[in-house]
N, C-alpha and C positions, 0 to 999 in steps of 0.2 A: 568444545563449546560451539554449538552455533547462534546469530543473530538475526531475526527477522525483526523486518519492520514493516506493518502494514499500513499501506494509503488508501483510503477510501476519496476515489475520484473525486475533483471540485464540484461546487454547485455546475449542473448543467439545466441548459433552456429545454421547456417542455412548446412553445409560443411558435415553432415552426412544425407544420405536418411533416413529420419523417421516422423513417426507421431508427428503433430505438439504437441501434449500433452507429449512427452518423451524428447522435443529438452534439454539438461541441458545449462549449462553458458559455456561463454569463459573463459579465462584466464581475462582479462579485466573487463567483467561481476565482476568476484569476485573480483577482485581489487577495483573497484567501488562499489560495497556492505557495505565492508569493510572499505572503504572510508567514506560511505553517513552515517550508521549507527555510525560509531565512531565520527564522529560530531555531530547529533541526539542524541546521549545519553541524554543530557542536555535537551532537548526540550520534555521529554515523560513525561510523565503524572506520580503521584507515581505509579499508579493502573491502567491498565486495560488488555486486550486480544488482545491476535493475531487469526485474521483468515487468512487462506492463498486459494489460489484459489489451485486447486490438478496437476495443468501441471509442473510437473519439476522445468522450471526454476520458478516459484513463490518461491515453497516450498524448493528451494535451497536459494534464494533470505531471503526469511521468515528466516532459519537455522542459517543462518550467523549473520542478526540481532539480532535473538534470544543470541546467543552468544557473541554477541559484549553490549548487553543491562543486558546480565545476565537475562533473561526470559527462564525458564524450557523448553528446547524444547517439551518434554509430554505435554505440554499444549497447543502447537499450537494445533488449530481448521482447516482441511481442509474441504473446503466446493467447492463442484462439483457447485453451481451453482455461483461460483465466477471466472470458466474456462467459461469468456465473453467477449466480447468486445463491448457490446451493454450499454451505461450509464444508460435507462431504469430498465435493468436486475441489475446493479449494484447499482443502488437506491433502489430498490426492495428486493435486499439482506439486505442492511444495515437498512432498516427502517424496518426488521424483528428483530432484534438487539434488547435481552430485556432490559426493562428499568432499570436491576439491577445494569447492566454495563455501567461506565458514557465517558469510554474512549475506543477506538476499534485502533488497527491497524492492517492495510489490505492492504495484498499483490495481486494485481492484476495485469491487461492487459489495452493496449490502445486498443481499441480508448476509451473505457469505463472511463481510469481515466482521462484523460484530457476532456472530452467532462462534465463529473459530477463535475471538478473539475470549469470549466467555467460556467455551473448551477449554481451551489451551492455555490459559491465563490466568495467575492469582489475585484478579482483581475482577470484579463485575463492575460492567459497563452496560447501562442501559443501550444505546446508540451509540457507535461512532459515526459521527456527523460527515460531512460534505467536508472533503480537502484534512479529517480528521488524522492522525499519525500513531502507531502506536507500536512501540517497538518490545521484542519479547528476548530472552536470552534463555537456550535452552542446556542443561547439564548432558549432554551429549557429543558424540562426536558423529552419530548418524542421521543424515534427516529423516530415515524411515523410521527412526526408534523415537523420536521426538513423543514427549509427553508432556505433563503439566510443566509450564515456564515460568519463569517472573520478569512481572511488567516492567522494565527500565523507567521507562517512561513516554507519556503521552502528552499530545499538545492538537489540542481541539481550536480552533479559529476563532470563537467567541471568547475565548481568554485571551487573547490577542489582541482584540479591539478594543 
């Protein structure tokens, strides 16, 4: 059995001229971080990794979690090629995922989680939102063989407030 749980980064600011890989979070972003992870707590897995994509707001996004789940922040994983928004690239990432580890959470970008997350999931989902969470459980033991999952469960921020 493996577990993925995908995060789609918090609200980030567009209000400062910069490289889209430096934008950090609003004030809101972190509220709803904050928010999605402290109800999460319950739904993680005993055991497993974070990988975070390397733009800002993931690995701000990733931090907070980490802090709110009690996960070493030392331990988060950034990985460059999780700065995507193509679901290809991000299937391609995760079914790199060795089989040592049975549970992954991954902080990344749209259009990449929602587009993998309606692949690979028995639930459609128009958007997963800003700071959205949405965790999959696959009948497998290999990440490369991963196929159709079912949604555990999801928890969007506007359900929250």
């Amino acid at each position: 059995m493996k577990n993925l749980i995908l995060v789609r980064h918090a609200k980030s600011s567009w209000e400062v001229p910069m490289h889209d890989k430096d934008r950090g979070l609003t004030c809101q972003g972190v509220k709803d971080a904050h928010l999605v992870s402290v109800e999460a707590k319950d739904s993680i897995p005993k055991t497993y990794i974070i990988w975070s994509s390397t733009a800002k707001r993931a690995t701000d996004t990733a931090l907070i979690f980490a802090q709110n789940i009690s996960y070493p922040i030392e331990s988060i994983i950034y990985k460059d090629d999780l700065y995507t928004f193509d679901e290809k690239k991000l299937e391609k990432v995760i079914k790199s995922c060795s089989n040592n580890f049975d549970s992954v959470i991954l902080f990344g970008h749209n259009a990449a989680i929602t587009d993998f997350v309606n692949k690979f999931g028995d639930v459609s989902i128009e958007n997963v939102p800003t700071s959205g969470f949405v965790s999959f459980k696959f009948d497998t033991d290999d990440w490369k063989k991963i196929k159709k999952g079912k949604i555990k469960k999801i928890i969007f921020p506007k359900d929250l407030r």
